[in-house]
Every structure is written in C-alpha cells, then in structure tokens.
FIMARKOL-179172 format. One record per residue (C-alpha): residue in one letter; x, y, z. Coordinates in steps of 0.25 Angstrom, whole numbers, plus 2048, in hexadecimal, padded with zeros to 3 digits. Last residue first. Layout:
AXYZ;...
//
This chain:
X4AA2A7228;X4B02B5227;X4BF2B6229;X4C72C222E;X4D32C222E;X4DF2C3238;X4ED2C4235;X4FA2C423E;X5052C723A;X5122C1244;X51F2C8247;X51B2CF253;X50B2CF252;X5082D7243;X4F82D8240;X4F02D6233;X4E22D9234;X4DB2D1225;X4CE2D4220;X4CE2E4222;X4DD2E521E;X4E42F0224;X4F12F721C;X4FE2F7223;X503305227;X50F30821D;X51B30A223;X5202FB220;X51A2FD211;X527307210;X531300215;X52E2F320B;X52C2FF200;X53B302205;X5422F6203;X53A2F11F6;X53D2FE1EE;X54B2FE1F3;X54D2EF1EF;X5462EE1E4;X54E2FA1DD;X55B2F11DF;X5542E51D9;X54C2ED1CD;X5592F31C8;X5573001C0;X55730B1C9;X5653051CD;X56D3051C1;X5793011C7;X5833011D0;X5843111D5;X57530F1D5;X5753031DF;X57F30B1E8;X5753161E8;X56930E1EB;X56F3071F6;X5733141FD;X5643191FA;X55F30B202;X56A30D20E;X56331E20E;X55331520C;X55630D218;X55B316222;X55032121F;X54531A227;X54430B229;X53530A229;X53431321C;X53B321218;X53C32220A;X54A325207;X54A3181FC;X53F31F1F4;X54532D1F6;X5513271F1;X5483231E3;X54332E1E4;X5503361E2;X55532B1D7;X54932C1CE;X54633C1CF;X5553401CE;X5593341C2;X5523361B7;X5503461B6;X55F3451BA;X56333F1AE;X5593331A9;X5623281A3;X57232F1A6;X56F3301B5;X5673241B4;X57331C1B0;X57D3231B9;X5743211C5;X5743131C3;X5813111C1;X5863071B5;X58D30D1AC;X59030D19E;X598316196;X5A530E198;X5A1303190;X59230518A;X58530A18D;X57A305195;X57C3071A1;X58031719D;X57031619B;X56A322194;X55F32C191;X56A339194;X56433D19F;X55C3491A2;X5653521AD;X57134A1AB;X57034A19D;X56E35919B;X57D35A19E;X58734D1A1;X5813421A6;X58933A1B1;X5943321B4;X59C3321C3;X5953261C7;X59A31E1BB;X5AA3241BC;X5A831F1CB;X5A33101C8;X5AD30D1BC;X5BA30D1C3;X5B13091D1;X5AE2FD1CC;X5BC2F91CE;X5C73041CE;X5C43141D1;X5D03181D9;X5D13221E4;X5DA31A1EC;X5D531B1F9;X5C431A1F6;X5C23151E7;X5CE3091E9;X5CA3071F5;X5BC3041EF;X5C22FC1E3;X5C82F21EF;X5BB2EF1F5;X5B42ED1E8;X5BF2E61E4;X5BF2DB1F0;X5AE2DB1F1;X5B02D71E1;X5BC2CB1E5;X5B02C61F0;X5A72C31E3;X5B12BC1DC;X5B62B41E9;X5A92AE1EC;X5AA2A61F8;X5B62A91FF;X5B72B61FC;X5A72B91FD;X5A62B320B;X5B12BB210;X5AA2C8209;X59D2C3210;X5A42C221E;X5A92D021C;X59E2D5219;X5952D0224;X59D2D422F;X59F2E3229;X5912E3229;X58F2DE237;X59B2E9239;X5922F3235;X5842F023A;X58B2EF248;X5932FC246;X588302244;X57F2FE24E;X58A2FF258;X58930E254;X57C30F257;X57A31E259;X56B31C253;X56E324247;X57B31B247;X574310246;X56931123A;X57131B231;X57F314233;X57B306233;X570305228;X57930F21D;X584303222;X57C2F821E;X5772FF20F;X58430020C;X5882F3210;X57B2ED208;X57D2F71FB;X58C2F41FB;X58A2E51FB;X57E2E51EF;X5892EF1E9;X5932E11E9;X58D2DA1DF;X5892CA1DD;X58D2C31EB;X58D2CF1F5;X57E2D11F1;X57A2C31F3;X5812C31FF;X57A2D0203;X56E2C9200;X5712BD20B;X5752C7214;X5682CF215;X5602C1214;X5692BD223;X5672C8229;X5582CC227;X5542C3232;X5592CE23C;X54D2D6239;X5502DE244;X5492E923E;X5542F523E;X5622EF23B;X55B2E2236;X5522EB22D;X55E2F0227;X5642E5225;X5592E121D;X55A2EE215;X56A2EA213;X5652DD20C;X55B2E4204;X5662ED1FD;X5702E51FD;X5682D91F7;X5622E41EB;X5712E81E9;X5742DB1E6;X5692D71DD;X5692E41D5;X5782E31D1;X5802D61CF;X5752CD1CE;X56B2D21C6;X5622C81C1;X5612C01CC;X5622B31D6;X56E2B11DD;X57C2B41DA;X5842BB1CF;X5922BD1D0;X59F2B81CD;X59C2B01C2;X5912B71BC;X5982C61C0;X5A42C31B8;X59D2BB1AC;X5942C81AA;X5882C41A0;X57D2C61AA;X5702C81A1;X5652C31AB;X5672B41A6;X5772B41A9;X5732B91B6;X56A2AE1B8;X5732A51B5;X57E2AA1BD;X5752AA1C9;X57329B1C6;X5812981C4;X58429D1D3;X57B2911D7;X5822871D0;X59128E1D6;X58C28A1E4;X5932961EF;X58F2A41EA;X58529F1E4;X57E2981F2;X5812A71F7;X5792AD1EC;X5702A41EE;X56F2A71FC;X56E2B51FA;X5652B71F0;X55A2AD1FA;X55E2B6204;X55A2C21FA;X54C2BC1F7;X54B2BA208;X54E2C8209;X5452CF1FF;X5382C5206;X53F2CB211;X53A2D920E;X52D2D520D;X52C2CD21A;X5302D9220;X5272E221B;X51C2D621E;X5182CC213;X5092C9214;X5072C8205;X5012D5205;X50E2DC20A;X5162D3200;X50D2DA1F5;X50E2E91F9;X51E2E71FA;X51F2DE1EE;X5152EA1E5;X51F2F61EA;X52C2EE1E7;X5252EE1D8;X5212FD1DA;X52E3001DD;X5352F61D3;X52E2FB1C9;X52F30B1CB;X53F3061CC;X53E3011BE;X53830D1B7;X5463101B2;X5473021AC;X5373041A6;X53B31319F;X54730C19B;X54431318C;X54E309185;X5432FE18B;X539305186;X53E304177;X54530A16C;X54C315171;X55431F16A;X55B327175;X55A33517C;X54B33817C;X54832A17E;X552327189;X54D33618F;X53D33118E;X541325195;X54932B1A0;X53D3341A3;X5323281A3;X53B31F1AD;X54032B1B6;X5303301B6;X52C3221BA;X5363211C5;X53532F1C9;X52432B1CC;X52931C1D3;X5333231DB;X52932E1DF;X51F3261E3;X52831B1EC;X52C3281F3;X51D32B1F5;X51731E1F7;X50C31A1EF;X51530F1EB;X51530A1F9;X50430A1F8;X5053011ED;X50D2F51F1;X5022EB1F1;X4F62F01E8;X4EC2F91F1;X4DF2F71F5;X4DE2E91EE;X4D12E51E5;X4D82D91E0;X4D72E01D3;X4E02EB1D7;X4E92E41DF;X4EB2DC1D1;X4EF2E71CB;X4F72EC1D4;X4FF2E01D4;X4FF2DD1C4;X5022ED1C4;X50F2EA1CE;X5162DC1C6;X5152E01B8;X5202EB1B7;X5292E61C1;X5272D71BC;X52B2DF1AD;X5362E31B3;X53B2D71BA;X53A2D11AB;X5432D91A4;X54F2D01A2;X5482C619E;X5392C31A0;X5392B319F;X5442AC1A2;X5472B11AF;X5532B81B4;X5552BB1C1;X54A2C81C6;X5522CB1D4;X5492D51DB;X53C2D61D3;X53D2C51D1;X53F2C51E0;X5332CE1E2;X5292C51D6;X52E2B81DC;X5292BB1EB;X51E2BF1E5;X51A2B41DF;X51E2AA1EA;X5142B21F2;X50A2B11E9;X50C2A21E8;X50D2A11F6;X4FF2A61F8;X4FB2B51F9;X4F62BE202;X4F62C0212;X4FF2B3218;X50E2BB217;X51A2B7212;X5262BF217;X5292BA224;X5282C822B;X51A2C822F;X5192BA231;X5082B3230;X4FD2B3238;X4EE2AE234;X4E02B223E;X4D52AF238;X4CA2B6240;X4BB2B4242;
//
C-alpha cells in the first residue's frame, strides 16, 4: 500500500525530518551565524565557538545514525570549495608561525591562527545549513528565503526604529552590549537586531538582497521584492557600503545579463526602477531620519570632490592614503606578522587587504584571496553573472574592512553559491521514500508495510 503525503517545494519548511523543535533550532542556529546579538553567555567569542562546535556535532551524529553522507558533505568535496578551505588553513598556520617568529606571544589568541581560519568556518558551517535544510525538506528556494525572511524581519525593525524611539533603544542596547562605545553612531545609527551594525550586517543585506533581485531578473521570483527592499532599508539605515554593494551589484546584473542579450529596454528598465527606488528612499530618509540622510548628502558631495575637483575630503582623506600603503622590502613578500588594525592614531587602518597584506605578505594573501575569487567564480545554475557581482561585492567589503574576518559577510557568499551549487547536483534517491516535483507541489510516497 502507498501513503501518499504532499507538501510546498518553495515554502521553506518541509514534512521529511524534523519537528518544530528542530526546526526552530535551526532556524536559531543560521540567524545566530549571521547576526550573533549579544547574549549573556559566551561573549564576544561565542559565534565562533558555535562555528567550531556546531559541524563535528552534525557529522558526528550522521555517523552514528548510520547516515551515508553527513548534510552538506558532498559540497565541501568540491573542488573550489577544496582549495579555499586547503589555502585557508595554510594562510591561518603560515600567519601564525610569522606573528610568533616576529613578536612575543603569549597566547593562541595573539597567534590568530583561529581568526584567520575563520572563513574555512564559515564555509563548512554554510555547508552543514545547506545539507541540513535539504534533509528537512526545505527546497533551494525555500532555503534561500529562509535568508530573506530573517532579513525582512531586519528590515521592518529597522524601519519600526527608525520611526518609534523605544525600539531604536533596543538596537542601542545591544550595541552597547557587543562593545559599541560611539555616541555618534549610537544615536544616529544602529537598527535592528545585531552585533555588527554598521559593517557586516549591511553589506550581508546588500549582498543577499541584490542576489534576490537577481532571481527576479532571471526566475521570476517576483515574491522576492518586497524582502530585497526591506534589507536594503536596513542597510541604508546603519552604513552606506551595504547601499553601494546592492546598487553595484544591480547595475553588474543589467549590463552583463541584458545587454549580452541586446536588451537594451532591459536595461534601461533595471536601471531607472533603480533610480526610482533611490530616490524615494532618500526622500523618505530626509524627512524621517535626517542624520542618516546628512551621511548620503556628504558622501555625495566627498565624491564630487574626488572626481572634478581632485580633492581628498571626507572619508576619502583618509581612505586613499590607506589604499595606497603597503610593505616595504621582504615584508611584502612574507609579512611583517602584524595588524595595522590594531595599531594606533594615524598608523592604523582599517582595509582589509591592507591588514593582510602587512599580517602574512604575499605568501598570505595570493593563495587565500585567489581561491577565494575562484570560489565565488565557480560556475553554478546562474553562470558567471553571479559570482563577477559577488567579486565586485567582495572587493568594496575589503576596501571597508577586514572582510576575511567577518562571519556575516563571509556567510553570505559562502551560503549564495553552495545553494547554486547543491542546485546542479543530481538529487539523491531514497529507496523508502520517491520524492516527485508537479508544478509547485512535492509529492511523496512511502512505502508502508502493515
């Protein structure tokens, strides 16, 4: 006899494994990967230790279940995935040994042998949600909205922050609680529910935000929309790179996608829909938040500045010198074993590159960095267009900051294209249970014995 039992295969939660405790739980564990606000237990460390714990707790208990396979372990057998986990652990072990050699060290954490394994974490952790929604029943799609339905939930608070001053006072708490100690930023900043507000959560929105445009653009997952631009609020609320990494990703989307198929009226539709959409945000930003709208104002203005005028002001006064600093002699081949992050008033800097440049020399920073672009290049149900917007993304996120060391920004790309590529994998078949797709509908049948 069969038991025949349907279920959504977009909608996110499945009927295959799991109660709604389970489900809760994991639902908790990826927004806690993503946005980790201050508990108080843990401290500041605490996502990584999650990040550490979480995957052999999984394959372990695959193992014992008598599983084939533990969830996500067939996409780290991949071979970009390979290789960025390999240079990864290589970059982590190299810097450490040049810190020790160069510095006197009294413990691991001075080593940052675990900070620059990070991204190998994140990987393998975005590897583990991946293979875990798919044995929960969650479809590729359901799986990435389970991403934009924790953003839209961002977003709205952000908004409501925005708006109701008790709210906002929440967000400043939890700033306050991760470390925050910028009166500036708390008061003018700072909405929604995180731990870093004014860099890896907006750049995280932006980037997922434009990938869900991009599946309007070429799915027709028109219900996309209205998430997207709930995280971009978000974004536009707390830091403006989340904006440029949205925007710049958009325009990336319209030129390579349209024009390769002479669809100028494509273009030119993407584009003014953006221009639209801009400019009602930035009306809606000076009526409703003037501070924030008052950073857009000298942004623009720094920019004219830079481009007719020749003139470093703003940001720009301190971000061109930055770019422009690297190791002298056998110190930009090896590194010199340290942070410029790290060091004091007009020694420091905060560009990503910079820092790893200066950390780890070109020994570091070739292997790591290239793999990581192969990584993001790797070709998957969206081709090439996808992973040139995600480089773009990356770039702008190491000009702001340290991005090999930001586990929101990392999830993002890790998440993005691991989703991609589970989607070219042939599903696997279960014996006990046929699983068959009608439309939008899933279909499973089991057999049962009396």
């Amino acid at each position: 006899m069969m038991q025949l039992q349907t279920g959504h295969a977009g909608g996110g939660v499945g009927v295959r494994e799991g109660g709604v405790f389970g489900r809760l739980l994991l639902y908790g564990y990826i927004f806690y990967v993503i946005y980790a606000p201050p508990l108080p237990i843990g401290g500041e460390f605490l996502r990584v230790m999650v990040l550490m714990a979480v995957p052999p707790l999984v394959f372990l208990g695959a193992a014992v279940s008598g599983a084939r396979s533990a969830p996500g372990a067939d996409l780290l057998r991949g071979r970009s995935v390979s290789a960025f986990l390999i240079a990864t652990l290589f970059g982590a072990l190299y810097v450490a040994i040049v810190v020790t050699a160069t510095a006197a060290v009294s413990g691991l954490e001075e080593t940052r042998l675990v900070q620059n394994f990070l991204p190998g974490l994140v990987v393998i952790n975005a590897a583990v949600i991946v293979g875990v929604l798919n044995k929960t029943g969650h479809s590729r799609w359901g799986s990435f909205e389970v991403l934009l339905w924790m953003g839209a939930f961002q977003g709205m608070f952000s908004i409501a922050g925005a708006l109701i001053e008790s709210i906002h006072d929440v967000s400043r708490s939890l700033y306050a609680a991760s470390g925050g100690a910028n009166e500036y930023v708390a008061a003018n900043r700072v909405y929604g529910v995180s731990t870093d507000f004014t860099y890896g959560t907006p750049i995280y929105h932006g980037i997922v935000a434009a990938v869900a445009i991009w599946y309007v653009i070429t799915e027709r997952k028109t219900r996309y929309v209205i998430p997207a631009l709930l995280m971009v609020a978000s974004s536009s609320l707390n830091a403006r790179t989340g904006v440029l990494v949205f925007c710049g990703m958009l325009i990336i989307f319209a030129i390579l996608y349209y024009i390769q198929r002479v669809n100028f009226v494509g273009v030119m539709s993407v584009v003014l829909a953006g221009l639209g959409a801009g400019y009602i945000a930035i009306e809606l930003l000076r009526e409703y938040v003037p501070a924030v709208y008052a950073s857009y104002e000298a942004l623009v203005k720094d920019t004219e500045n830079l481009l007719y005028l020749d003139q470093y002001t703003g940001n720009y006064s301190v971000l061109i010198p930055e770019i422009k600093r690297i190791p002298e002699g056998l110190g930009l081949i090896f590194g010199e074993g340290k942070r410029l992050y790290s060091l004091g008033a007009g020694e420091r800097t905060d560009i990503g590159f910079t820092n790893d440049l200066f950390l780890g020399g070109l020994v570091y920073v070739v292997p790591v960095y290239v793999c990581f672009m192969l990584f993001l290049l790797t070709k998957g149900t969206s081709g090439r267009i996808l992973g040139i917007s995600l480089v773009f993304a990356a770039t702008v996120a190491t000009i702001k900051g340290e991005m090999l060391h930001n586990a929101s920004i990392l999830f993002a790309f890790a998440i993005v294209k691991l989703l991609e590529q589970q989607a070219l994998e042939p599903a696997p078949i279960d014996s006990d249970r046929l699983r068959v797709v009608r439309g939008n509908t899933v279909v499973y049948a089991r057999s049962v014995r009396r």
